[in-house]
C-alpha positions as CSV (number, residue, x, y, z in Angstrom):
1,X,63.5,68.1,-72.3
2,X,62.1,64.6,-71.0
3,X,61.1,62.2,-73.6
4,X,57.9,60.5,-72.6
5,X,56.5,57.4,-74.9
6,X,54.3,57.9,-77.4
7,X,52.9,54.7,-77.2
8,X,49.2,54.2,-79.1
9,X,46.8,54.8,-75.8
10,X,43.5,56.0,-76.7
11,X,41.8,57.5,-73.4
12,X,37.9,56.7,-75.0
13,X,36.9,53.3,-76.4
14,X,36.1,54.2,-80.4
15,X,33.2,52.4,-81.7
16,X,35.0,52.2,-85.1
17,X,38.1,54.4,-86.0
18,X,37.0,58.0,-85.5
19,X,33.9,57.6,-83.7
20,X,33.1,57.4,-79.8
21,X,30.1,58.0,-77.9
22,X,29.0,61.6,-77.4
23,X,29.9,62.6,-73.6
24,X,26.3,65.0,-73.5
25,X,22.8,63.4,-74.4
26,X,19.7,62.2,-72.9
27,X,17.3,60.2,-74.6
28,X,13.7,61.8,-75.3
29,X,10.4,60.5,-74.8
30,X,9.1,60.7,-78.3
31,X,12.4,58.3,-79.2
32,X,14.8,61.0,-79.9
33,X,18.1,61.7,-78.4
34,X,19.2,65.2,-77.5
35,X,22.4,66.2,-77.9
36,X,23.5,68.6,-74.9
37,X,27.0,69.9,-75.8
38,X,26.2,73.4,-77.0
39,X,22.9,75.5,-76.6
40,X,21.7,74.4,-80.3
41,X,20.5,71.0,-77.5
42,X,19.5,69.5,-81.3
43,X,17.0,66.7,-80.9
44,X,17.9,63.7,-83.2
45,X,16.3,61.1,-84.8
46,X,18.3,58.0,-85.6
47,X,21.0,58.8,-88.4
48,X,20.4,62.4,-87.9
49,X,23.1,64.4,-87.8
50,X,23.5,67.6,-85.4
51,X,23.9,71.1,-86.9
52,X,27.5,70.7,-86.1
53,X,27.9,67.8,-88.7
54,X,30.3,65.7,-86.7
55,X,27.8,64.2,-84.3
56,X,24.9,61.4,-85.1
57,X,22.3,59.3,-83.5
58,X,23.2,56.0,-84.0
59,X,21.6,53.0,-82.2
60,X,20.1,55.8,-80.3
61,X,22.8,57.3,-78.7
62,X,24.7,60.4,-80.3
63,X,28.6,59.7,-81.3
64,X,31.4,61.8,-81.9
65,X,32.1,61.0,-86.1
66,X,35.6,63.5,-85.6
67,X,37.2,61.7,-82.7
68,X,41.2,61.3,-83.6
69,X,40.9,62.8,-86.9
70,X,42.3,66.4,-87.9
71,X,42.3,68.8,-90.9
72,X,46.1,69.4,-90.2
73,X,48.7,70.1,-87.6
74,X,50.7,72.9,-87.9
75,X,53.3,74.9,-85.1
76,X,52.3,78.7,-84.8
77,X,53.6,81.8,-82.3
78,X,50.5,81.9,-79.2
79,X,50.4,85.6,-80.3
80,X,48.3,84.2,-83.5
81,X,45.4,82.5,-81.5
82,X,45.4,85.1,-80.1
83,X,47.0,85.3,-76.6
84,X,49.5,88.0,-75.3
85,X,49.6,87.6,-72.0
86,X,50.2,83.5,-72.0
87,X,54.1,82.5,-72.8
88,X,54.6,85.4,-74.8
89,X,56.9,84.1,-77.8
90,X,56.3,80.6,-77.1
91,X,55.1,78.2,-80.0
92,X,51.8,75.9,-80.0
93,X,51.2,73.0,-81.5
94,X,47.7,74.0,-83.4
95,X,45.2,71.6,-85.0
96,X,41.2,71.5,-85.8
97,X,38.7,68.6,-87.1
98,X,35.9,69.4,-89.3
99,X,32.7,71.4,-88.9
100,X,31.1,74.0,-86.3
101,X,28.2,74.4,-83.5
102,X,27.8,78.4,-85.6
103,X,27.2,79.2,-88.9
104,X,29.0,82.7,-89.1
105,X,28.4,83.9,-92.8
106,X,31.8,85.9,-92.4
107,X,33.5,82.6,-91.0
108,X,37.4,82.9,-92.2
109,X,38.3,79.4,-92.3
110,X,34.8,78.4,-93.6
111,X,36.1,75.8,-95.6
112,X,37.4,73.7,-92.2
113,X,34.2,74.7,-90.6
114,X,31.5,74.4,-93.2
115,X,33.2,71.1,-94.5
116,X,31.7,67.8,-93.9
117,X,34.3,65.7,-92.5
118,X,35.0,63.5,-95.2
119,X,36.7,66.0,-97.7
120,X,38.8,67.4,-94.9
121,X,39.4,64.9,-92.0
122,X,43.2,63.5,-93.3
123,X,45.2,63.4,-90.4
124,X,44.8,60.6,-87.9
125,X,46.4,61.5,-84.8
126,X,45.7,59.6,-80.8
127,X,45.8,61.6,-78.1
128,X,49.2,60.2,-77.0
129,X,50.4,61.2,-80.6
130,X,49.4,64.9,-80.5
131,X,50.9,65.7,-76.9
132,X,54.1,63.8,-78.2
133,X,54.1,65.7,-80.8
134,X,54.0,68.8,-79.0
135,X,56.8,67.5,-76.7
136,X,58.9,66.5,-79.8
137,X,58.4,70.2,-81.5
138,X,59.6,72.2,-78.1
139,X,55.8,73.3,-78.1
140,X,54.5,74.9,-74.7
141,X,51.3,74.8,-75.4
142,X,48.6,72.6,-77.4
143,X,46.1,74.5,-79.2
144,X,42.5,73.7,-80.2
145,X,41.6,76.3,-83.0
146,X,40.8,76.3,-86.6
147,X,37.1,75.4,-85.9
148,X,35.7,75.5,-82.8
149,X,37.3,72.6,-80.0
150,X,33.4,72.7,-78.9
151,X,32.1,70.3,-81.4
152,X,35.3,67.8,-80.9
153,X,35.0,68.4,-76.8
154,X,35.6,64.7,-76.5
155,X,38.6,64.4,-78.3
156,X,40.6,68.1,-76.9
157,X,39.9,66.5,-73.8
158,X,41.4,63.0,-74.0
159,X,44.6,65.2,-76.0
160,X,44.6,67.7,-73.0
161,X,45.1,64.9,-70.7
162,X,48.0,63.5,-72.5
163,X,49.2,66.6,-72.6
164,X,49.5,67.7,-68.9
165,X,51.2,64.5,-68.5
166,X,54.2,65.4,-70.5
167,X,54.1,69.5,-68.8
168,X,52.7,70.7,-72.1
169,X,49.6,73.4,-71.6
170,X,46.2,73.5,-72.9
171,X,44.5,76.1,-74.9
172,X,40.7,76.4,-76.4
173,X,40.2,78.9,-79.3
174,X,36.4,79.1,-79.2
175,X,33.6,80.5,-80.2
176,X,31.9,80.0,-76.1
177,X,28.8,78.7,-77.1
178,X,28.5,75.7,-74.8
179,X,26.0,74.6,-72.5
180,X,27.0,74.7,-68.8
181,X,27.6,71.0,-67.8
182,X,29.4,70.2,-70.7
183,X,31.4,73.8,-70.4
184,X,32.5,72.8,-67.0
185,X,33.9,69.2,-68.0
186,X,36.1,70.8,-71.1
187,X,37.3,73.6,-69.2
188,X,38.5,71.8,-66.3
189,X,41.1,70.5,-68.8
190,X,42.1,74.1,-70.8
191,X,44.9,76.5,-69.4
192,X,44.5,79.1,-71.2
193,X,41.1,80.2,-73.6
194,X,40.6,82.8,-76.3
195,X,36.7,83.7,-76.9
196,X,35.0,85.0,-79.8
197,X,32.5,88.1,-78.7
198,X,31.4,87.9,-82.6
199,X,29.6,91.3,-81.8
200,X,27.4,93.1,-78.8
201,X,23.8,92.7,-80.5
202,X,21.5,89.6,-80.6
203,X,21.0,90.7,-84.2
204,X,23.7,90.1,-85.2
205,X,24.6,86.9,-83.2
206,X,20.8,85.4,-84.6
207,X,21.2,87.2,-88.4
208,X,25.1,86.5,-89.3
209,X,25.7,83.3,-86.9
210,X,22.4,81.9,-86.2
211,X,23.5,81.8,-82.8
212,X,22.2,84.2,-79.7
213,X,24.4,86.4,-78.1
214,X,23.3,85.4,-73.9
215,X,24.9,81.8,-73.6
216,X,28.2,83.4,-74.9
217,X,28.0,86.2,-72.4
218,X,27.4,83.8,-70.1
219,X,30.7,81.6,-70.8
220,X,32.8,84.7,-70.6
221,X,31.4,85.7,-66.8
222,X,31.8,81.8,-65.9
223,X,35.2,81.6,-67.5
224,X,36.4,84.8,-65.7
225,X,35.4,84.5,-62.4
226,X,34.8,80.7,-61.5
227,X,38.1,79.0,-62.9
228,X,41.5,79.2,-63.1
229,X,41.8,79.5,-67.1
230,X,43.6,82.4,-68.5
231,X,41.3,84.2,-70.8
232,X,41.7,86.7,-73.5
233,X,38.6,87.3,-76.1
234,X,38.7,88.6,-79.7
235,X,35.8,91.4,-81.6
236,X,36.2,91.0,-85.3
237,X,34.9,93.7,-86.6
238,X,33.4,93.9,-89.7
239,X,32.5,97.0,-91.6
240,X,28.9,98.6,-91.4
241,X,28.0,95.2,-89.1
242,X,29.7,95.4,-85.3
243,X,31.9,98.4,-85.6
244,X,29.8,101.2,-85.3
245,X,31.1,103.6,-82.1
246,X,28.1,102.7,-80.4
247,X,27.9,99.3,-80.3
248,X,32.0,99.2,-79.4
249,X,31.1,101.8,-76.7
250,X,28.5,99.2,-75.2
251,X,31.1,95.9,-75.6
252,X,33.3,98.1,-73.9
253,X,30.9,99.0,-71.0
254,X,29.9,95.9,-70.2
255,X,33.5,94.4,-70.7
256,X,34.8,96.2,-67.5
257,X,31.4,95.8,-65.6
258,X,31.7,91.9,-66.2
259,X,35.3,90.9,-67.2
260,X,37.2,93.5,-65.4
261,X,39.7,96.1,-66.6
262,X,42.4,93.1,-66.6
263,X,41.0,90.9,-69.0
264,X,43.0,91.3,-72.8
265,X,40.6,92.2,-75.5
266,X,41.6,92.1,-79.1
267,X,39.8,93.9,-82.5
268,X,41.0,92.2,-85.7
269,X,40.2,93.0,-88.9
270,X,37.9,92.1,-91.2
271,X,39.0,89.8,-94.7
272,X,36.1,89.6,-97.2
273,X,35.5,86.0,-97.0
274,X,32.7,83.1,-97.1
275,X,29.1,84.8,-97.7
276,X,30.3,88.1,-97.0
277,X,32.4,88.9,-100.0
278,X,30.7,92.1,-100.5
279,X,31.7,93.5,-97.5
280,X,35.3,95.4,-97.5
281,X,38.2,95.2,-95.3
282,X,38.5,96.5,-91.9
283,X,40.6,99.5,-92.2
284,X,42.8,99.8,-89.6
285,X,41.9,103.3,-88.3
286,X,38.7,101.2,-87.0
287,X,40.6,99.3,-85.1
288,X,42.8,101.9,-83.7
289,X,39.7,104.0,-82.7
290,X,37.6,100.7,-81.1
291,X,41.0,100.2,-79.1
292,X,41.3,104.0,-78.1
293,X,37.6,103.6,-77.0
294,X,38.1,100.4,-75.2
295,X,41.1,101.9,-73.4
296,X,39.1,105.3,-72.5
297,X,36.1,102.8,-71.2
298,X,38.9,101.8,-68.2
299,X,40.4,98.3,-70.3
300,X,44.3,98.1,-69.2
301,X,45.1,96.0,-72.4
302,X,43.7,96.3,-75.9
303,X,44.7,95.2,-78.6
304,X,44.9,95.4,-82.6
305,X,45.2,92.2,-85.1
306,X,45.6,90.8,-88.7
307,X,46.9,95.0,-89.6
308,X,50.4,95.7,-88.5
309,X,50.6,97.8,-85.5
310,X,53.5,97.9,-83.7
311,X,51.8,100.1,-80.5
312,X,48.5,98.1,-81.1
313,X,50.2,94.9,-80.6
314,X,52.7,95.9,-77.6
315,X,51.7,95.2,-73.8
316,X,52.3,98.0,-71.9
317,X,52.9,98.5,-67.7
318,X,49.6,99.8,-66.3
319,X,52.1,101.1,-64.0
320,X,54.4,103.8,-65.6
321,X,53.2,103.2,-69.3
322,X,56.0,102.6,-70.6
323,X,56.2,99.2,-72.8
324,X,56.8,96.1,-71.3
325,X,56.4,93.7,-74.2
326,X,57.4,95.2,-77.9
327,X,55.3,93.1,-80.7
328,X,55.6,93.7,-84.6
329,X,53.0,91.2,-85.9
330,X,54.5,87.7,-84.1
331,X,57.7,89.0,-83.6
332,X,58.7,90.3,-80.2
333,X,60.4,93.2,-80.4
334,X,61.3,94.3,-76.8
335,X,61.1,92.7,-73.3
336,X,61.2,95.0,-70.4
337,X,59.7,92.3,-67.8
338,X,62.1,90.7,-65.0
339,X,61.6,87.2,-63.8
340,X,58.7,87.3,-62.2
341,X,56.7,88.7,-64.7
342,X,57.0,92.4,-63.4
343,X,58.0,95.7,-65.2
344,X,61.7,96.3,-65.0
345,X,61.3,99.7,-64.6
346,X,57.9,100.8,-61.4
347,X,58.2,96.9,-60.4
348,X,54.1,96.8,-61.1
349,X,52.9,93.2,-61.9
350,X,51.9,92.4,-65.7
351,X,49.2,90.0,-65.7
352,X,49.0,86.9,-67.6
353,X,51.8,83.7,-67.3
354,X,55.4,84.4,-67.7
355,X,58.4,82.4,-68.6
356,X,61.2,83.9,-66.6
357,X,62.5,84.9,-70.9
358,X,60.3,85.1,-74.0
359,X,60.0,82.5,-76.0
360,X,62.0,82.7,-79.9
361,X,59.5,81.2,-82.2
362,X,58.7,84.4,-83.8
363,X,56.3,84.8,-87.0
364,X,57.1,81.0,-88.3
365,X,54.4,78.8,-89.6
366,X,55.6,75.1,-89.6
367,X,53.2,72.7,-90.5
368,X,53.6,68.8,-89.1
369,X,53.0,66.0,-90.3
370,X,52.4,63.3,-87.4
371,X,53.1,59.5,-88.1
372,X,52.3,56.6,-86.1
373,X,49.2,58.0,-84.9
374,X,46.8,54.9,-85.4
């Protein structure tokens, strides 16, 4: 593998260590600045802080407070962001910052994304650091996860662009509430994207995220038919909440109306977690009937998460049926795909990106500690 130099090159002037100037804002007539990154557009006065947390209107402009600063690096399997049908096996190098544009009450790392940056923020990591550090940890791909890469657009991008440079891929684990000119800027830079669909009801979206369900919908038509990036969403569904039959039945619907039949969909369960602590977990006959339903409603791959399933989480030919990628939780189990990413068996096309072998990194969890990074 090629060694590139990890030399200290920041690709955004900070205005102190950690914070640069917001990329998305216009100033207001009554004085304010307006942040335009995600639809929350919050209107600030001067040392206001956005909903988000990590951005402020100082000297009336809005800065990025997050910019080169993580809550952790660690090296996971892509299956756990999740993605299937991108380098199946491979590992990513995965890392957040601190806080969120949402405020899901059944958030599951809530104490990353309801933290204020201080008590979190601990690794301090350039751009050139982070895709050297992928390079250094035989990583094919960068991830941007833990919280959502929205509310640290800035900084994902700068790390993306290191990252191309040394052949290493991109990929945004996100929530896709983002407004459209900042949404086409970010994405420009991702290879691959995993979307939250948090549920199919503006109820729910407005009562348990204090969000709205439309500018989500939105990023998942724009993502799937006006770029290149490889996308995959995620339902978590949560008992007596999103689950119901009818409300999967209407996901589904509009899933293959909008998406397509190709496009991955995952149902994970449910942890009790955050604000919703009354709330049980997910039993995994749920998922098994949501992804029976999904399947019946004309989706080619659907999948089951955080249960084990070993037919939930296998990729199977639309071709013959038979399976063409065996999973047990992170572990791939079988391979039945020849070089060019076809079945071995009808010779019908999986879709996704291939390597020409899975990737080894199984179930592991390594975290990283990254040195030298300013």
């Amino acid at each position: 593998m090629t060694r590139v130099s990890s030399e200290v090159r920041p690709l955004r002037q900070e205005i102190e260590p950690g914070v640069v100037r917001g990329a998305w804002q216009h100033r207001l007539e009554d004085g304010r600045t307006q942040c335009d990154l995600c639809p929350r557009f919050c209107k600030l006065h001067e040392g206001q802080k956005a909903f988000c947390f990590v951005r402020e209107a100082r000297n009336g402009e809005i800065v990025l407070t997050s910019y080169g600063r993580a809550t952790g690096f660690c090296i996971d399997p892509i299956e756990k962001k999740p993605l299937n049908h991108f380098y199946p096996g491979s590992s990513v190098l995965s890392f957040g910052t601190a806080g969120c544009n949402l405020g899901c009450r059944f958030c599951q790392n809530w104490d990353i994304s309801k933290a204020r940056e201080d008590s979190v923020l601990s690794a301090r990591a350039t751009p050139a650091r982070v895709a050297q550090a992928a390079l250094e940890g035989s990583c094919r791909s960068i991830a941007f996860t833990y919280n959502d890469p929205v509310i640290f657009a800035e900084y994902a991008m700068d790390c993306a662009l290191e990252a191309h440079a040394r052949g290493v891929k991109t990929v945004a684990v996100s929530s896709g509430y983002m407004a459209p000119e900042a949404r086409s800027e970010f994405y420009a830079h991702m290879d691959a994207a995993n979307i939250d669909l948090k549920a199919f009801t503006e109820d729910f979206y407005r009562g348990l995220c204090f969000a709205h369900l439309d500018p989500v919908l939105d990023t998942l038509r724009w993502l799937r038919h006006h770029t290149t990036v490889w996308l995959e969403v995620t339902t978590l569904l949560i008992p007596g909440r999103n689950d119901s039959e009818e409300e999967v039945e209407k996901l589904c619907r509009w899933f293959v109306s909008e998406l397509g039949a190709d496009v991955p969909l995952h149902f994970t369960a449910f942890h009790p977690d955050f604000m919703l602590m009354d709330v049980p977990r997910t039993p995994a006959a749920t998922l098994t009937r949501a992804r029976e339903q999904a399947m019946a409603a004309g989706l080619r791959h659907v999948y089951t998460g955080n249960v084990r399933d070993p037919r939930g989480q296998s990729t199977f030919c639309i071709g013959c049926g038979r399976q063409a990628i065996g999973r047990d939780g992170y572990e791939i189990t079988g391979w039945q795909l020849d070089a060019r990413g076809r079945c071995q068996v009808c010779e019908t096309t999986l879709v996704g990106h291939f390597d020409t072998v899975p990737g080894t990194w199984g179930a592991r969890r390594r975290p990283v500690v990254l040195t030298g990074g300013g």
